[in-house]
N, C-alpha and C positions, 0 to 999 in steps of 0.2 A: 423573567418567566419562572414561575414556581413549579416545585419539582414534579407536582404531576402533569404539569402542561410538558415540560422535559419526557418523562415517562411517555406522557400520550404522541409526541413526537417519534418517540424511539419506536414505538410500536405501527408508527403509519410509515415512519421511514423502511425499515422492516418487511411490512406484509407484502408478499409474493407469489404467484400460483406456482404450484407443483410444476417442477420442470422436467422436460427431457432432455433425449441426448445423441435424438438421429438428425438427417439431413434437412431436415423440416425445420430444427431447433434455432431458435435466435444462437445459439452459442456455437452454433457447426463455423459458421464462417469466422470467428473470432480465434476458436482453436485454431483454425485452419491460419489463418492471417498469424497469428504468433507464434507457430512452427516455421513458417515458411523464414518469418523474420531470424529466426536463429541458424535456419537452413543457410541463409544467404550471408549472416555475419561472414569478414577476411580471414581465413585462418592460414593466408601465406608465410611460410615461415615458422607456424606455431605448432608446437606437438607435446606431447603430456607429459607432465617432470622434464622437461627440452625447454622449450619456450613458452609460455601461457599468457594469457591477455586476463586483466580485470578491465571489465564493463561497467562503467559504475549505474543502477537503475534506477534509484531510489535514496532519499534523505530524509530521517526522521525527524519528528520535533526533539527529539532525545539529543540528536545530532550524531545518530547512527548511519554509517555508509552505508548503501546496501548493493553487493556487487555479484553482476554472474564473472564467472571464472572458468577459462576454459582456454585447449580442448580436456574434457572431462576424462576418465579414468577408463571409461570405455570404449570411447574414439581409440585405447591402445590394444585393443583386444584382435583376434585375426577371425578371418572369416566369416559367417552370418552373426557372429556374436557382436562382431564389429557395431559400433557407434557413433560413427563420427560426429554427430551432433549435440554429444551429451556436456556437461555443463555443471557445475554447481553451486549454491552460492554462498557468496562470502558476506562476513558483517565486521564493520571496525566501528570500534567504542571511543567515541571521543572519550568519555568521562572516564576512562579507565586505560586510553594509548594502547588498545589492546585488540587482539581478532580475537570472535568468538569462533570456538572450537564447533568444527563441523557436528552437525546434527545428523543421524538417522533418520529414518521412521519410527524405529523401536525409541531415539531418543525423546525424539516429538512430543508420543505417548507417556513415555516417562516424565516429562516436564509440564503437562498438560496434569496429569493425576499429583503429580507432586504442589503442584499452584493450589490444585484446588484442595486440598489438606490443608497446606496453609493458610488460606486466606479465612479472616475472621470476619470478615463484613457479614452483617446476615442477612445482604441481598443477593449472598455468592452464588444461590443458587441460581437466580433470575442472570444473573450476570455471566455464568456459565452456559444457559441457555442460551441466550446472544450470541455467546463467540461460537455456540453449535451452528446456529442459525447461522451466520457470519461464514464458515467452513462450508455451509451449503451454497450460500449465494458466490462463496469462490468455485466451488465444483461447475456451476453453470455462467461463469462469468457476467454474472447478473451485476458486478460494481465496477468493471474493468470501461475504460473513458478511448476512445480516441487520442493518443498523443497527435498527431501531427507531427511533420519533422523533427525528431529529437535528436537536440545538443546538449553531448555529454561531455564525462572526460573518459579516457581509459590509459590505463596502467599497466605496460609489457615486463614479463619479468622470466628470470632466468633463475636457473636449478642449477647449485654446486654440494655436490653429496648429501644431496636431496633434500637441500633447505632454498626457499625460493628466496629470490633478490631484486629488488626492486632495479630496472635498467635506468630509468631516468624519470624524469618528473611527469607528472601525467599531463596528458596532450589532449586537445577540444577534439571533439568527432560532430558530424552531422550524419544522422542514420533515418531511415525512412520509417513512417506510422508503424505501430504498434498498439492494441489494445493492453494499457496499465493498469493495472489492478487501484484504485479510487476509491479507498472506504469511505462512507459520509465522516467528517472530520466532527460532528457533535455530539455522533457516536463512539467514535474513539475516543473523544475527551472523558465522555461518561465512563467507560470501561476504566480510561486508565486509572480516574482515581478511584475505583472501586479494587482495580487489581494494575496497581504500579509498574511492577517490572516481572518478569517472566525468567523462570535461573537466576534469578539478584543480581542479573544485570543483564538484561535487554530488557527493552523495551517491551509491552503487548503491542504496540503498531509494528515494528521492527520483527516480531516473529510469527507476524502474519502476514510479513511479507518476504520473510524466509521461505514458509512454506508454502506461498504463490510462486516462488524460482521452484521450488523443491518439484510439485508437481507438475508446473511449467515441461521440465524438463522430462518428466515421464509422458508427456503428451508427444514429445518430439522423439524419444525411445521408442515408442510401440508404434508411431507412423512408421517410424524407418523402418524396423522389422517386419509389421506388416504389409506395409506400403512397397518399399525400396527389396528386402530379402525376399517376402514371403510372394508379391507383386500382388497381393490382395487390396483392392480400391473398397471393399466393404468395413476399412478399419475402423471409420470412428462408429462411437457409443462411447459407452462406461470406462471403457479401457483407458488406462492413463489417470489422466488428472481428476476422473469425475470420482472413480472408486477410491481412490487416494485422499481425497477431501472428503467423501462419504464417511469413510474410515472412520478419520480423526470426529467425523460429528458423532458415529457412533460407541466411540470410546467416551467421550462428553455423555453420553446417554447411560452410559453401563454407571459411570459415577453419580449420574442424577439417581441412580435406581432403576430405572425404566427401562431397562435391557436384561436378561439376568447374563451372567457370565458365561455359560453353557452356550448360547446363544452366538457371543462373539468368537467363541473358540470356534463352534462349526463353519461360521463363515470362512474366517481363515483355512482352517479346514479343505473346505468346496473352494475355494477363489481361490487360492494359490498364493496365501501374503495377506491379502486385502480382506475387510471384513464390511464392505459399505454397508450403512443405513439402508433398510426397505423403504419403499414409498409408504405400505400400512405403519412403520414405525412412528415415520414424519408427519402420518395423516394425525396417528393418534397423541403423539405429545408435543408438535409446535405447529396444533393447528390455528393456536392464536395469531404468527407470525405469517405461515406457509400455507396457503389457502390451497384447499382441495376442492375438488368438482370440476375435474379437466386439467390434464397439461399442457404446459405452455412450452 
């Protein structure tokens, strides 16, 4: 295939209508189905900097692990702050024997602006715009597949003056479906030789599936407080995972130009953290990808 029938691929593979994100939404019951799943994960026995579990989710072509780990930081908090489902995730580097050092939000963004400085290809911008795109169709789980019973491994480990230790070799699990995040695989191949590795050492599939654990886990934070603290059943929308991946596409937008700066500061601003993408943003600069006239 020659590289415009490639191109003409990426862009049918791609196009999408404008999504929502209430009860109506294809995506309500997929959040819903992959909160419940981390709900119901074992945590007999496990407690934060105590005993921790790696889950392993995910294996790159890089030959990157890709693990949730948990209970998370906030499962140790007291009172409505409490979290007991929270999670984070982890990445080990074959090619380097090595974990990659926890990500923020704030890091995300920093690594996401630092790539694109860097990269000299000069289709970087078109290629930026992708993985925008890409950060939207995760907010609405528009590429997440049906697992079916998944056999993993996991990995229990123990805390001695606050350095974790691996208990014993990792052991098979059988866990019940789950929506997986499933990029098209000829899209990723395109990116990645456009844009290699992500920090000089992950992968771009690998840290876009960091940040599918990453907001994963903000989906099951704001149910529990809303849901379980606050006893409010009106929780889902934007909240969680969908502003948190808007975010990142609208950070990709300020670098394209097509935001001015002012802009993403007030969002932060009014949102409390978060800066999502408007839908007029989306309409107006990836209406090639993101079809407007009706959400889906």
């Amino acid at each position: 295939m020659n590289a415009n029938g490639k191109k003409d691929n990426i862009n049918n593979f791609l196009k999408f209508p404008l999504s929502k994100s209430g009860k109506t939404s294809p995506s309500y019951n997929k959040r819903l189905n992959n909160i419940f799943w981390i709900r119901d994960l074992n945590r007999v026995g496990l407690g934060y900097k105590k005993n921790e579990r790696q889950l392993l989710i995910h294996e790159t072509d890089a030959e990157e692990k890709i693990f949730i780990q948990y209970p998370g930081k906030e499962s140790s908090k007291e009172g409505d702050n409490k979290r007991p489902w929270d999670f984070r995730p982890r990445v080990y580097i074959k090619k380097s024997l090595s974990w990659l050092d926890d990500m923020s939000f704030m890091d995300v963004w920093d690594v996401i602006n630092d790539n694109y400085k860097k990269i000299i290809d000069v289709n970087k911008k078109e290629v930026f715009r992708i993985i925008a795109v890409l950060f939207y169709r995760m907010a609405f789980l528009i590429d997440h597949i049906e697992s079916g019973k998944f056999d993993t491994k996991y990995i229990d480990l123990s805390f001695e003056d606050n350095i974790e230790k691996e208990k014993k070799s990792p052991e098979s699990l059988e866990l019940t479906s789950f929506y997986k995040y499933s990029p098209n695989k000829d899209l990723l191949d395109y990116l990645k030789r456009k844009c290699p590795t992500i920090w000089g050492c992950l992968s771009l599939e690998g840290f876009l599936f960091y940040n599918e654990l990453l907001i994963w886990n903000e989906d099951c934070k704001y149910y529990y407080r809303n849901v379980v603290v606050k006893r409010n059943n009106d929780w889902i929308g934007t909240t969680g995972r969908i502003n948190t991946a808007l975010t990142h596409m609208r950070i990709i937008s300020l670098l394209l130009g097509y935001i001015p700066f002012s802009k993403i500061c007030m969002g932060f601003s009014n949102r409390r953290g978060v800066s999502p993408i408007e839908n007029k943003e989306v309409q107006e600069h990836f209406k090639d990808y993101i079809i407007s006239g009706g959400l889906f």
